[in-house]
Backbone as CSV, one residue per row, in Angstrom:
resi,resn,N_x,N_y,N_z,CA_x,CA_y,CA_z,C_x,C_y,C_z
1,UNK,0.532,1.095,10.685,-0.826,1.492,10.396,-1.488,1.912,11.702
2,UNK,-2.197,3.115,11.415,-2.775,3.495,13.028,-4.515,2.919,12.710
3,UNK,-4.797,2.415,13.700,-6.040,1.432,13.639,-6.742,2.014,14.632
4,UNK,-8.379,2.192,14.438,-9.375,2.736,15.387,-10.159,1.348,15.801
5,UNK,-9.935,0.776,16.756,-11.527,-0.665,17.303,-12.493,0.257,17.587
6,UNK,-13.477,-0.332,16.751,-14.653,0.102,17.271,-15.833,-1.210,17.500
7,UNK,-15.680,-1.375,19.243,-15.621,-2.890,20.288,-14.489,-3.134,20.438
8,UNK,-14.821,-3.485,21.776,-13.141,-3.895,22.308,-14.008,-5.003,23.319
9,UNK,-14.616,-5.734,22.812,-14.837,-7.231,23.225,-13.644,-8.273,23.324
10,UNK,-13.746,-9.324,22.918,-12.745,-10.712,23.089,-11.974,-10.423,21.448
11,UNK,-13.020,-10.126,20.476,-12.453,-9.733,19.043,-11.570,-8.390,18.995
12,UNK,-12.195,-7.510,19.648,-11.728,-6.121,19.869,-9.894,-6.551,20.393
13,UNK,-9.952,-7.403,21.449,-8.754,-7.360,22.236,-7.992,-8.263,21.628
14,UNK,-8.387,-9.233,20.954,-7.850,-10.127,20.113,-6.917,-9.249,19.195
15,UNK,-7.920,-8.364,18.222,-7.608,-7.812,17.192,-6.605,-6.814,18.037
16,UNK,-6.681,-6.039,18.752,-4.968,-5.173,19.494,-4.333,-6.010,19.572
17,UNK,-4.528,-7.041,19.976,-2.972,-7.856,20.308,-2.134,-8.055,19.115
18,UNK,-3.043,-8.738,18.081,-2.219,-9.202,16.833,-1.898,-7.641,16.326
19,UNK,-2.316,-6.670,16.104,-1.893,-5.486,15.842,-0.583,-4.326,16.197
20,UNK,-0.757,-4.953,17.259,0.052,-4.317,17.900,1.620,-5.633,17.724
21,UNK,1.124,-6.643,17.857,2.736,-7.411,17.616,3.040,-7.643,16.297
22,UNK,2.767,-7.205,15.327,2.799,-6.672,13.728,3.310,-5.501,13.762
23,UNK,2.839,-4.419,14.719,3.637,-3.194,14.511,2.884,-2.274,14.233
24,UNK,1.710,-2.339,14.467,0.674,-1.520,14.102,0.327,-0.488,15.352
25,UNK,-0.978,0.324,15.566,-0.918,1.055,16.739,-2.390,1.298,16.488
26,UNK,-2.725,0.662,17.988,-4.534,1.384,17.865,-4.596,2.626,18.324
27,UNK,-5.313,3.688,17.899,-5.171,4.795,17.879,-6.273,5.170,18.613
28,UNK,-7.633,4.558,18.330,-8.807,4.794,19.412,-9.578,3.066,19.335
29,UNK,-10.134,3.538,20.568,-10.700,2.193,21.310,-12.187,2.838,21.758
30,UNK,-13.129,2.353,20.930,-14.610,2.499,21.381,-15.238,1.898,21.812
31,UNK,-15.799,1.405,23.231,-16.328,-0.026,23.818,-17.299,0.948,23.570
32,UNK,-18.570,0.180,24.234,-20.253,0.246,24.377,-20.825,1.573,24.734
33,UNK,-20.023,1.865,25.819,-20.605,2.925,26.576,-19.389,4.154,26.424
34,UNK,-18.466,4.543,25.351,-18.014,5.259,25.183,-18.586,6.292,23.948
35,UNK,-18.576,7.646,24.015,-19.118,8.710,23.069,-18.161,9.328,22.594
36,UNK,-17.700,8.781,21.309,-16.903,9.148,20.078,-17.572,10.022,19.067
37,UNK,-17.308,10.915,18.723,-18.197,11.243,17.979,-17.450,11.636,16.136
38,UNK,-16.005,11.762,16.411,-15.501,11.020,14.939,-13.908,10.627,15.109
39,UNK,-13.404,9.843,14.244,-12.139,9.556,14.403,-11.270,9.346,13.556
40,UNK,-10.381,10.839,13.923,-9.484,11.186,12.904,-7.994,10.526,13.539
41,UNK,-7.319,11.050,12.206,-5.277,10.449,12.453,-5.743,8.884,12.529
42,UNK,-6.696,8.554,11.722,-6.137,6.771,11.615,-6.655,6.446,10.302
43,UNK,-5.838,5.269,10.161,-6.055,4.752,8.353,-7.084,4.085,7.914
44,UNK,-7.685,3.318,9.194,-8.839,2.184,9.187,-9.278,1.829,9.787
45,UNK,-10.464,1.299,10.090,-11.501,1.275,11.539,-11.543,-0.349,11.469
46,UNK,-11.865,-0.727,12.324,-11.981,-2.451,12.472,-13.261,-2.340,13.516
47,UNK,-14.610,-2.825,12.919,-15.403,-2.752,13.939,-15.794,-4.301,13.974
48,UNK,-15.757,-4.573,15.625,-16.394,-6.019,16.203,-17.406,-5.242,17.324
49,UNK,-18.434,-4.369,17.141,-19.008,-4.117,17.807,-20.467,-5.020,18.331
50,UNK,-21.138,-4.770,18.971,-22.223,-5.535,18.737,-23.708,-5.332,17.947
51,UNK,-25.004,-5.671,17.464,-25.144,-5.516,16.265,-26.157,-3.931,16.458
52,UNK,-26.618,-3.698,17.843,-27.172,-2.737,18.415,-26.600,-1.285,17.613
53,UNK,-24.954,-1.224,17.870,-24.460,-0.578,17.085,-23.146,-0.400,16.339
54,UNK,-23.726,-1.261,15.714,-23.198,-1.529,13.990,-22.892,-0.565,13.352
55,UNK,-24.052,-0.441,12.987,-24.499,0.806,11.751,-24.230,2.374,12.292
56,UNK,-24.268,2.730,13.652,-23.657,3.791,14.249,-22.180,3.842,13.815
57,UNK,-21.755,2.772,14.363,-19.976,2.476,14.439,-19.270,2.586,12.612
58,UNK,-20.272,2.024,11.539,-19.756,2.284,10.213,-19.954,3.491,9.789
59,UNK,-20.994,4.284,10.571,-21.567,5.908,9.633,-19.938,6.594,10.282
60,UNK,-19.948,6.255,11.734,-19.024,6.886,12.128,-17.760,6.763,11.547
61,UNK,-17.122,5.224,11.354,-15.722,5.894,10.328,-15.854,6.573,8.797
62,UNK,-17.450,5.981,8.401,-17.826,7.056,6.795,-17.782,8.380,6.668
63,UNK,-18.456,8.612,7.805,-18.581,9.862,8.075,-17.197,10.703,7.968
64,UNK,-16.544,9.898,8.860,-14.828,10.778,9.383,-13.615,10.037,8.043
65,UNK,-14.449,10.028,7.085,-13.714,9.154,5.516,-12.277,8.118,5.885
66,UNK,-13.093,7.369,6.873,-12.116,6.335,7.229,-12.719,5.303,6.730
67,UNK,-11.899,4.218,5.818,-12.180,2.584,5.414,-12.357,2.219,6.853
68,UNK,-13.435,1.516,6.633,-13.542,0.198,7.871,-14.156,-1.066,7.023
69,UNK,-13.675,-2.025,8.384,-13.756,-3.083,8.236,-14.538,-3.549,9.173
70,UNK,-15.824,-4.472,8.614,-16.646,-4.558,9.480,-16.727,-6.108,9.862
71,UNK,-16.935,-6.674,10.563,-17.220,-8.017,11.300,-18.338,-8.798,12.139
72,UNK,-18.954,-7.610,12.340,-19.928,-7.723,13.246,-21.158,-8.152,12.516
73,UNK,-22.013,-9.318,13.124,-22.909,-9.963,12.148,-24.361,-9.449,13.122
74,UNK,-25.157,-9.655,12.880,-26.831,-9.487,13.240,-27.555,-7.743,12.742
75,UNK,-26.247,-7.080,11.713,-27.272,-6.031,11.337,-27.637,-5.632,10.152
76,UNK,-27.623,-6.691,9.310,-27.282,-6.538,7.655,-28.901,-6.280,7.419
77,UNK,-29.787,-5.875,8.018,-31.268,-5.783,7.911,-30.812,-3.907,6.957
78,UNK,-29.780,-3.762,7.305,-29.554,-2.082,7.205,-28.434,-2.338,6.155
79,UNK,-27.969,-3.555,5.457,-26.848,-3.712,4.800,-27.103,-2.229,3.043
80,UNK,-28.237,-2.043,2.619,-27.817,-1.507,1.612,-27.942,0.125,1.990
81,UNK,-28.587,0.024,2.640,-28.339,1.832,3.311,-27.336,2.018,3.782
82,UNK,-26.097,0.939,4.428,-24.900,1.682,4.671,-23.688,1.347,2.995
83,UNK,-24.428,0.579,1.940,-23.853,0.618,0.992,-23.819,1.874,0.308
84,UNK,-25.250,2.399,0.145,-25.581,3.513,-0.181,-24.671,4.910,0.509
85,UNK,-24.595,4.747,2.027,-24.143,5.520,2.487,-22.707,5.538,2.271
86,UNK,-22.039,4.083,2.361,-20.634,4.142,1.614,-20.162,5.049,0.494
87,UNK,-21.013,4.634,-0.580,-21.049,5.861,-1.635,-21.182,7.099,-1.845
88,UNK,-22.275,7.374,-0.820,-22.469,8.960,-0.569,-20.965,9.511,-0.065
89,UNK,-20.486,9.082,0.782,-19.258,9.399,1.452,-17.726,9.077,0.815
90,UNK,-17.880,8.195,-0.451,-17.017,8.037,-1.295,-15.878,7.089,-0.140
91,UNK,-15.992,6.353,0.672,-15.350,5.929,1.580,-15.549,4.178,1.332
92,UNK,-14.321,3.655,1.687,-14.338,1.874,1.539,-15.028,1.509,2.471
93,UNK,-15.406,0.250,1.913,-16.565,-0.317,3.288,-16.284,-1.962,2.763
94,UNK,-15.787,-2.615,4.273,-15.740,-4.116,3.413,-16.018,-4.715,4.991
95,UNK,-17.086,-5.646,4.442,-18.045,-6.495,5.466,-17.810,-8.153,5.180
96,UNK,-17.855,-9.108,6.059,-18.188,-9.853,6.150,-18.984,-10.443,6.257
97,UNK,-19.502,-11.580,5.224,-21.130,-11.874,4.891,-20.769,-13.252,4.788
98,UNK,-21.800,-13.855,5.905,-21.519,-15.691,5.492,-22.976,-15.567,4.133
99,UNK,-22.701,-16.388,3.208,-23.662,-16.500,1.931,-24.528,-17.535,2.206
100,UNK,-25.933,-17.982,2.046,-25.769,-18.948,1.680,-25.943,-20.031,0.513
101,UNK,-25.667,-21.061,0.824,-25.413,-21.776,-0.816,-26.635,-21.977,-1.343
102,UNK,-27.100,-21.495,-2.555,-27.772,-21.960,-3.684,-28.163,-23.276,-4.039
103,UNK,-29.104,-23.665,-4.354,-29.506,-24.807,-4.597,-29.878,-24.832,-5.817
């Protein structure tokens, strides 16, 4: 599987390592201060970015109709506009959401 990080923090580098000794291949690597502007030839985006830009980092694999996988927590203030935008773009989008419990 060719894999795009988008962050290459402690998660970012975490996530190459196990990837790469599975057999996988990161294909692009987007830290903070790098200007990507879309990213093609890969199957799936893995973003651990930080929450500043989040929502940049998901338009960007929607945009370029790449599934990502998102991880990055502090920007769900924007969670149904990039649902929305998921749809517009007909592209997978799967986030991690701690819930919390109901009373």
């Amino acid at each position: 599987m060719r894999i795009a990080l988008l962050g290459y923090g402690k998660m970012g580098k975490e996530i190459e390592k196990i990837s790469i000794e599975r057999g996988h291949s990161i294909s692009i690597i987007k830290d903070k201060n790098d200007t990507v502007t879309s990213i093609d030839n890969v199957d799936v985006a893995i973003n651990f970015s930080t929450p500043d830009s989040a929502v940049d980092n998901i338009k960007l694999a929607l945009n370029s109709s790449v599934p990502i996988i998102c991880g990055t927590t502090g920007w769900l203030d924007d969670y149904e506009k990039i649902v929305e935008f998921s749809k517009k773009t007909n592209t997978s989008f799967f986030v991690f959401l701690k819930l919390q419990p109901r009373c």
